[in-house]
NUPA-827582 format. One record per residue (C-alpha): residue in three letters; residue number from 1; x negated, y, z negated. Coordinates in Angstrom, 3 decimals, padded with zeros to 6 digits. Last residue first. Example, Ala and Ser with C-alpha at 12.3 -4.5 7.8 and 13.67 -1.06 7.14 Angstrom:
! residues 2
<atom code="SER" pos="2" px="-013.670" py="-001.060" pz="-007.140"/>
<atom code="ALA" pos="1" px="-012.300" py="-004.500" pz="-007.800"/>
//
This chain:
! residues 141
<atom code="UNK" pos="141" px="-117.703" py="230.001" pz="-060.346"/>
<atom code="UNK" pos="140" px="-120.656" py="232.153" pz="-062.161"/>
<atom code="UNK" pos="139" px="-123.549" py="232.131" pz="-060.221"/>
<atom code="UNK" pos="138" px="-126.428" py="234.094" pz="-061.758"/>
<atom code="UNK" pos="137" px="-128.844" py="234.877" pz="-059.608"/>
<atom code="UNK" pos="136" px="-133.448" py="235.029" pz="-059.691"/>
<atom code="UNK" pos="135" px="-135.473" py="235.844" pz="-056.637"/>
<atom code="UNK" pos="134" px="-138.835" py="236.752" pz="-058.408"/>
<atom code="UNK" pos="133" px="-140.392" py="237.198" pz="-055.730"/>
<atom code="UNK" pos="132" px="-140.925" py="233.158" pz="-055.465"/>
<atom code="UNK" pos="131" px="-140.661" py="231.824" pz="-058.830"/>
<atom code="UNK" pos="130" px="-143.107" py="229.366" pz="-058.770"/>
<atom code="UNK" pos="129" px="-141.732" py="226.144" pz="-060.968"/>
<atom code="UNK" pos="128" px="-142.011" py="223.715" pz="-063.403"/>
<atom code="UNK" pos="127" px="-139.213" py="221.988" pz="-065.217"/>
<atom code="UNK" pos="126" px="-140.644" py="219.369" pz="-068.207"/>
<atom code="UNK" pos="125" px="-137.418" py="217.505" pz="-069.285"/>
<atom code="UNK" pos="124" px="-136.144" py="215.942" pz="-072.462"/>
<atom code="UNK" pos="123" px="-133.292" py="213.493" pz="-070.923"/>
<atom code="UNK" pos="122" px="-129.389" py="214.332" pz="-070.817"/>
<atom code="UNK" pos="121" px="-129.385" py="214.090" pz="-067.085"/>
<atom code="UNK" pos="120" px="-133.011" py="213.044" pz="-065.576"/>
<atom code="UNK" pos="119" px="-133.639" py="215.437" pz="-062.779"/>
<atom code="UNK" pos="118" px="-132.899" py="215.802" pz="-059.065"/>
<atom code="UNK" pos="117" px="-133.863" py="216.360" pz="-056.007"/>
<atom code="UNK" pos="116" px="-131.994" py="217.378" pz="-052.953"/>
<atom code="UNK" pos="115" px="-132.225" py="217.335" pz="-049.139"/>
<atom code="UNK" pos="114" px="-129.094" py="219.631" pz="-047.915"/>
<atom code="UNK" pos="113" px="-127.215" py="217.958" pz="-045.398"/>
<atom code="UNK" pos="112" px="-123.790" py="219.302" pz="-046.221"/>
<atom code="UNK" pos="111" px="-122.505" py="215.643" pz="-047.300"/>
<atom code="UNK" pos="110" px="-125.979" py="216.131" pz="-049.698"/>
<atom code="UNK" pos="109" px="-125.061" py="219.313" pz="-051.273"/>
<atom code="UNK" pos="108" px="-121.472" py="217.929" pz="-051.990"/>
<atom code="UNK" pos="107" px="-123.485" py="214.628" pz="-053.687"/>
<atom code="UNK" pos="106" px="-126.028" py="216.711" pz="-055.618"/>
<atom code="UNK" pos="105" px="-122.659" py="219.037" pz="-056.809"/>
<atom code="UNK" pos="104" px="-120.846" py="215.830" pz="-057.771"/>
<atom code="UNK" pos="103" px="-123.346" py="214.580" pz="-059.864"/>
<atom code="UNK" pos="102" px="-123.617" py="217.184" pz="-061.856"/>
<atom code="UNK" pos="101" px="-119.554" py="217.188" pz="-062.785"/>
<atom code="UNK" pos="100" px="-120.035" py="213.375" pz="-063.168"/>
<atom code="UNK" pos="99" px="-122.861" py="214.015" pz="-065.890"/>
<atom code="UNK" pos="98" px="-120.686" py="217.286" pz="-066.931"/>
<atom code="UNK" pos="97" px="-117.695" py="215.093" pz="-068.501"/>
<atom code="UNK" pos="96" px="-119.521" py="211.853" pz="-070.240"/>
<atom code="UNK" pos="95" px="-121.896" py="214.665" pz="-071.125"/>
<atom code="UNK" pos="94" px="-120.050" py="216.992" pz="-072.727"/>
<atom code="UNK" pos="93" px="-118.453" py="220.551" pz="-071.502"/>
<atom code="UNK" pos="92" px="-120.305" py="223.283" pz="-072.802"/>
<atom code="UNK" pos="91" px="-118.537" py="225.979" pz="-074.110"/>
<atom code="UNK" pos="90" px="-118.614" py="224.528" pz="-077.949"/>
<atom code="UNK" pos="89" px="-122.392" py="224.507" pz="-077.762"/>
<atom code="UNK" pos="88" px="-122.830" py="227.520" pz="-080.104"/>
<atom code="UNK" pos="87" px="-125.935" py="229.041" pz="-080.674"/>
<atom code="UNK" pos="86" px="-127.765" py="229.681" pz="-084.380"/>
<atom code="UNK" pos="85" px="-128.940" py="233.080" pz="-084.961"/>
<atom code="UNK" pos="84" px="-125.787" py="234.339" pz="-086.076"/>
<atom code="UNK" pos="83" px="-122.413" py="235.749" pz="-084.114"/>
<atom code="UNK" pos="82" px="-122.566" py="236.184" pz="-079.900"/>
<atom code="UNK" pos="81" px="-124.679" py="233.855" pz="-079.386"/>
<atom code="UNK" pos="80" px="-122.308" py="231.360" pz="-077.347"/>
<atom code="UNK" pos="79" px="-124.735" py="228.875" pz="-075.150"/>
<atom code="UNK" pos="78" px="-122.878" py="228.151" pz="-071.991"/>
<atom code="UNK" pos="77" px="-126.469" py="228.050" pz="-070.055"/>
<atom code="UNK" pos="76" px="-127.680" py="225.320" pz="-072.598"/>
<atom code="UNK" pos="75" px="-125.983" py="222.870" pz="-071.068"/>
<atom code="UNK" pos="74" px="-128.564" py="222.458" pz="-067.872"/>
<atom code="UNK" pos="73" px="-128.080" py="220.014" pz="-065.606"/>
<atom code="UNK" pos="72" px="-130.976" py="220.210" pz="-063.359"/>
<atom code="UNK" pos="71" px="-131.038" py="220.694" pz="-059.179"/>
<atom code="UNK" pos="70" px="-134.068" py="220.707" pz="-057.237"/>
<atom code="UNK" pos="69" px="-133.111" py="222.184" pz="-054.197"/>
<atom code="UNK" pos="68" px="-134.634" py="221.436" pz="-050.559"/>
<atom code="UNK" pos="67" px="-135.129" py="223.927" pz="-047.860"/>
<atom code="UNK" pos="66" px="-133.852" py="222.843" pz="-044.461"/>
<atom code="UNK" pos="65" px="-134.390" py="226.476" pz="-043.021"/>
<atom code="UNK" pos="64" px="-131.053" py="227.673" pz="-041.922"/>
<atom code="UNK" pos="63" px="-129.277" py="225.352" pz="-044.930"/>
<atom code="UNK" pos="62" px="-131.046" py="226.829" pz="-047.504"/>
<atom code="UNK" pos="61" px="-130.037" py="230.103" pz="-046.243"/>
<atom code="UNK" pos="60" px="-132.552" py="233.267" pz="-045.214"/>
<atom code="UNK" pos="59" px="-132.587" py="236.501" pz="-045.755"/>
<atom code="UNK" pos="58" px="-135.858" py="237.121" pz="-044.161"/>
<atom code="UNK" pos="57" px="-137.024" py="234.784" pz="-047.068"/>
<atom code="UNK" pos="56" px="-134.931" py="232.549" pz="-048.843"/>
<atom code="UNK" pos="55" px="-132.081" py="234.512" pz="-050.647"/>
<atom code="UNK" pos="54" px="-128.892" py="234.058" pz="-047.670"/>
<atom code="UNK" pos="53" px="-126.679" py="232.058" pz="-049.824"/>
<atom code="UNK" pos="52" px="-125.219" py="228.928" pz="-047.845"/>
<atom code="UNK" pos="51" px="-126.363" py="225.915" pz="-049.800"/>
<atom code="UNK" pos="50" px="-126.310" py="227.216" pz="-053.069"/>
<atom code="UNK" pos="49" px="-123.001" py="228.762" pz="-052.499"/>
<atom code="UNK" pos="48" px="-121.349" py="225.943" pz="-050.535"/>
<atom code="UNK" pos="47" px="-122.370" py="223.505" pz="-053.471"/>
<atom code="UNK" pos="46" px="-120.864" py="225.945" pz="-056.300"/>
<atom code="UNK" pos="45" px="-117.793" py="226.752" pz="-054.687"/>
<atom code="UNK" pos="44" px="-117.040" py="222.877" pz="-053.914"/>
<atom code="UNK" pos="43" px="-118.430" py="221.812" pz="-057.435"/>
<atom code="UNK" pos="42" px="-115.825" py="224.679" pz="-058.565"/>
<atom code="UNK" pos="41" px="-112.730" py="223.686" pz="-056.453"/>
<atom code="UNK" pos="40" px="-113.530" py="219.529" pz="-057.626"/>
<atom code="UNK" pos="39" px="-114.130" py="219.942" pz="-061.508"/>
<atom code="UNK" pos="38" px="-114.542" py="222.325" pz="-064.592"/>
<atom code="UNK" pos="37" px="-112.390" py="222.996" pz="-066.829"/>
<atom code="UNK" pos="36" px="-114.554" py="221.937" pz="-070.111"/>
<atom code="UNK" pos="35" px="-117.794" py="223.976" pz="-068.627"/>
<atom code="UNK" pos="34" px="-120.668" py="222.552" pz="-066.603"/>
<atom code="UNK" pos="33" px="-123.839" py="224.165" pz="-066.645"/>
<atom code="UNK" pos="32" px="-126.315" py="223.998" pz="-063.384"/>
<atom code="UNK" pos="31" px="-130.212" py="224.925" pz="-063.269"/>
<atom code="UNK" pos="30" px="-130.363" py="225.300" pz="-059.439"/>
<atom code="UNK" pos="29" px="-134.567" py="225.403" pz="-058.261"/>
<atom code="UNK" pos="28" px="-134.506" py="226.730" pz="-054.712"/>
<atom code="UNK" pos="27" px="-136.570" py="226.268" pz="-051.585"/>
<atom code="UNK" pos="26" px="-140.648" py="227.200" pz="-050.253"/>
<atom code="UNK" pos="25" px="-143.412" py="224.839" pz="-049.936"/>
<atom code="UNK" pos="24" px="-143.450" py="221.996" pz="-052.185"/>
<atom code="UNK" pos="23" px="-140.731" py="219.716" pz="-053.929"/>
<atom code="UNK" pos="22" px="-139.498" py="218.158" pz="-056.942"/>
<atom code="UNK" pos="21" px="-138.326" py="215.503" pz="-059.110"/>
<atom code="UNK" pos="20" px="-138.720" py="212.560" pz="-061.386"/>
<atom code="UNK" pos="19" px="-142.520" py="213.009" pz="-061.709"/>
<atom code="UNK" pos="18" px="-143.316" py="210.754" pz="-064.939"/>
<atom code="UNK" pos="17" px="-145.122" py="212.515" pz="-068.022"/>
<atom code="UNK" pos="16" px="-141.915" py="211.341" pz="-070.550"/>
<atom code="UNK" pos="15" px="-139.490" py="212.612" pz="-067.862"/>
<atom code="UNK" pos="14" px="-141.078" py="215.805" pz="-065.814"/>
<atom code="UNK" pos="13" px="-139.328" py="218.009" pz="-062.666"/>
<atom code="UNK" pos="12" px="-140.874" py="219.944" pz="-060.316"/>
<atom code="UNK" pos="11" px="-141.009" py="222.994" pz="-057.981"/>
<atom code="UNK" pos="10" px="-142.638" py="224.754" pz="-054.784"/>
<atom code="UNK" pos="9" px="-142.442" py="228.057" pz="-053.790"/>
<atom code="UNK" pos="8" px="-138.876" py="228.769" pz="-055.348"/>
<atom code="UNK" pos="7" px="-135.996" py="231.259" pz="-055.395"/>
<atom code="UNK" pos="6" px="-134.423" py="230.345" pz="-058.481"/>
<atom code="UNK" pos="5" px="-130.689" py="229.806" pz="-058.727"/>
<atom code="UNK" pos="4" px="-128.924" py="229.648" pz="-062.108"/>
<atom code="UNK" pos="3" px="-125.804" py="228.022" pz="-062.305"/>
<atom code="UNK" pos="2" px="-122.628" py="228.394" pz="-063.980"/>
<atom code="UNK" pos="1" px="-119.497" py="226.357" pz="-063.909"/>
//
């Protein structure tokens, strides 16, 4: 699984012009890919991560300041460009596998007591956000 966490000052999410997603103020924007072997020991990893790593302000956690995180699936982040100009998918996991693999990490964030929003799996989406810094990571687990 990899995820990409954005320090945020404020963030949202777009279906088809509708608000699906988002907050204000300050938190963190997690754009998560799910590989073929993912499951339970990385959405664990993953959830504890993004709720426990100290990059809010003053080295701050989610979790010590009750900042939310808007969380979106994001396949793309397994792209394979190593060879032409066109990416390869084949990394990715697909969706009747990562939807559940998604879900999992908003429900493990939740149990921990993180407030979290969400986008529209598989749908074209509009992500906006204020990159707060910039405070951008690359969590491979």
């Amino acid at each position: 699984m990899r995820t990409v966490l954005q320090r945020a000052d404020g963030a949202s999410v777009h279906v088809d012009g509708e608000r699906v997603g988002g907050f204000t103020g300050p938190g963190l924007v997690a754009l998560v890919g799910v590989t073929h072997e993912d499951g339970p020991e990385q959405v664990e990893r993953t959830a504890r991560k993004i709720a426990e790593l100290r990059i809010l302000r003053e080295e701050r956690s989610v979790l010590d300041d009750g900042a939310p995180v808007l969380v979106i699936s994001q396949f793309t982040l397994h792209a394979d460009v190593r060879k032409g100009r066109r990416p390869s998918w084949n990394g990715a996991a697909p969706a009747e596998v990562a939807e559940p693999v998604v879900d999992a990490v908003v429900a493990a964030l939740r149990e921990r007591g993180v407030r979290v929003e969400t986008g529209r799996f598989g749908a074209d989406m509009r992500v906006s956000l204020v990159n707060d810094g910039p405070v951008t990571i690359v969590l491979d687990v």
